[in-house]
N, C-alpha and C positions, 0 to 999 in steps of 0.2 A: 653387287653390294654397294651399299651407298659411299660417297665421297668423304663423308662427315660420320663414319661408324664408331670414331675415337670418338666421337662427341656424343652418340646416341649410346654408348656404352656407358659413357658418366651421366645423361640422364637416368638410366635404367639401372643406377646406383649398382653395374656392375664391375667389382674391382679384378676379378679372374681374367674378364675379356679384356680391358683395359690394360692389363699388365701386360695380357699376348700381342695386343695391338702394337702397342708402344717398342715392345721385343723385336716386330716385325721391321719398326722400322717408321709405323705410320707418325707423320706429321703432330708432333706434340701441341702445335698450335695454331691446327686447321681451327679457319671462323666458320659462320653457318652466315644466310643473306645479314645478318643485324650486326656481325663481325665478331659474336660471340667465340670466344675458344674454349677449350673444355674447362679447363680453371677459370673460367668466368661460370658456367655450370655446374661444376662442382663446389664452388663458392657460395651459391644462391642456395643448393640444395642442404648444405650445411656438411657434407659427407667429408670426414678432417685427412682420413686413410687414403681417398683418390688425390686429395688437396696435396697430401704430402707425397704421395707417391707423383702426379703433375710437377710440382716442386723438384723432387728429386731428378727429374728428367730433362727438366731443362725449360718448363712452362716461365714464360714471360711474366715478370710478375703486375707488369702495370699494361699491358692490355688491354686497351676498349674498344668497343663496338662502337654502334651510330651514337647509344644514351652516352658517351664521355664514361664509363663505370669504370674503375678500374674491378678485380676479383676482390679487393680488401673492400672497397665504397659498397659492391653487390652484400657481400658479408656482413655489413656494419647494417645494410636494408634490411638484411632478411632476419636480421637479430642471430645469428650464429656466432654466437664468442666465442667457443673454442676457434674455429677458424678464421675469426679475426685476428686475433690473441696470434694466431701460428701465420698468418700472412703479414702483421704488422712488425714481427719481429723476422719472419725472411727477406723483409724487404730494408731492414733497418741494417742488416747485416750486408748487404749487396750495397749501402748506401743509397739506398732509394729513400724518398720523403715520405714518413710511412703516414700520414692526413693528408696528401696533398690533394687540393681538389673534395674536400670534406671536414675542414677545420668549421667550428663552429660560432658563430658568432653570440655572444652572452653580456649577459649584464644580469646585476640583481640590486637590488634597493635596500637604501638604508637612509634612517633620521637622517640630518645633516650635522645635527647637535654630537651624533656620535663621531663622523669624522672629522669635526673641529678637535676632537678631543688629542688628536696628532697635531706632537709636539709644533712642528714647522706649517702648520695649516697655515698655508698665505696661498688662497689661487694663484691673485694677482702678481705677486712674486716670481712663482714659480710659471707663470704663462711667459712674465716678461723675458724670463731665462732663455726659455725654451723659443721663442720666437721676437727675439729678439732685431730679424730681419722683417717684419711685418709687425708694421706698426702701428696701420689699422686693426688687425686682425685681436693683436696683443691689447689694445686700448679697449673693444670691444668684449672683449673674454674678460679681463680685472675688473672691469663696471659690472658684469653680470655675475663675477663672483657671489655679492653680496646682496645685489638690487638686481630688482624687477621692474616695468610699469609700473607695479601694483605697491611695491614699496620692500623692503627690506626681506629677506629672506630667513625664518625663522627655523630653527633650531628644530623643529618638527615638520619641517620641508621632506619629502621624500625625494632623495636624489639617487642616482645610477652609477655604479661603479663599473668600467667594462672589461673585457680582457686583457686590454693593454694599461688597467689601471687608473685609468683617465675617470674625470668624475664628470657626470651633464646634467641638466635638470630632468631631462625625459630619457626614454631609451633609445631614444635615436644614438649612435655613436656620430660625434665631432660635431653634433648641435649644441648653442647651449653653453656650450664646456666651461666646467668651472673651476676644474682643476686637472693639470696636466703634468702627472708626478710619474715616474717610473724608476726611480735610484732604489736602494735595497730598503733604505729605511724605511719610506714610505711602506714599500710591499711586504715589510716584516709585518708593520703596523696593520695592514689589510689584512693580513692572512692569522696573526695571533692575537689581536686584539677586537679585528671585525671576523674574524674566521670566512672571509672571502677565499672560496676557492675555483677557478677556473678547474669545470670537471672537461678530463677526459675524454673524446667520443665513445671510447667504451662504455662510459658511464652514463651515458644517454640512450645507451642500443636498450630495449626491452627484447631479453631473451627470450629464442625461440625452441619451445621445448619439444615440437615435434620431430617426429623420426625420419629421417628420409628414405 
């Protein structure tokens, strides 16, 4: 009998064998050669009953093989929400980092006419606050608040808001930068005024509706 039979019983999406396995004794988080464990395959496959039955027994929850995967990052690939949804909250509850290793990096685009329209809009202000000990850096970020080579930056500029809040000309994050704001007010202003909202990685899985 193979060495790895916990693991080819959750490929073969059986949960009878799996329960007798586990009963027996066997190894809840034998790898296969890529360091795969079963909750790394029953993760990809989408199957939430072996997930939580793994779970219950004692499967690692951050786990990886050669590719760095943890079981939540394989589940967020394979578009299985129900089983991300249930590994991101058992891992939240153990204190584990339930993104870690798959946080996403974002930005989306707006006028610039629209975020002048916040009340304390001063880049250059608010750069010189904030880096205060760099005073190249700070001199160079205020000049580009407003100006370009090209000349002054108009109201119908498209500029980058990114996750951390910070504004740039382009989407690169920390090029550029023309404003570097992260107190509540500002992020009130973003979020109910620009309706900026930093989604989710669930909100980026495109759900996988086959069966396994």
């Amino acid at each position: 009998m193979s060495d790895l039979e916990l693991i080819e019983a959750v490929k073969a999406n059986d949960y009878e064998t799996a329960v007798k396995l586990i009963e027996k004794g066997v190894d809840v988080n034998q790898q296969d050669q890529q360091g795969w464990a079963p909750l790394n395959f029953a993760a990809g496959k989408g199957s939430i009953s072996l997930v939580q039955l793994l779970v219950e027994k004692g499967a690692d929850l951050f786990r990886t093989g050669r590719d760095q995967r943890t079981p939540y990052m394989i589940a967020l690939a394979a578009g299985r929400v129900e089983v991300a949804k249930y590994l991101r909250t058992a891992a939240e509850a153990c204190g584990g980092k339930k993104t870690e290793g798959c946080q996403l990096k974002y930005c989306k685009g707006y006028r610039l006419g629209s975020l002048r329209k916040y009340p304390d809009w001063n880049a250059g202000r608010a750069v010189r606050e904030q880096n205060n000990q760099d005073t190249e850096r700070t001199d160079r970020l205020s000049q580009s608040n407003n100006l370009t080579e090209d000349g002054p930056l108009s109201d119908d500029k498209v500029v980058f808001i990114h996750q951390d809040y910070s504004v740039t000309e382009s989407i690169w994050h920390n090029e550029n930068v023309l404003f570097v704001g992260a107190d509540s007010a500002w992020k009130e202003f973003c979020t109910e005024f620009l309706k900026f909202k930093v989604p989710d990685d669930l909100d980026m899985i495109v759900p996988n509706q086959s069966r396994s």
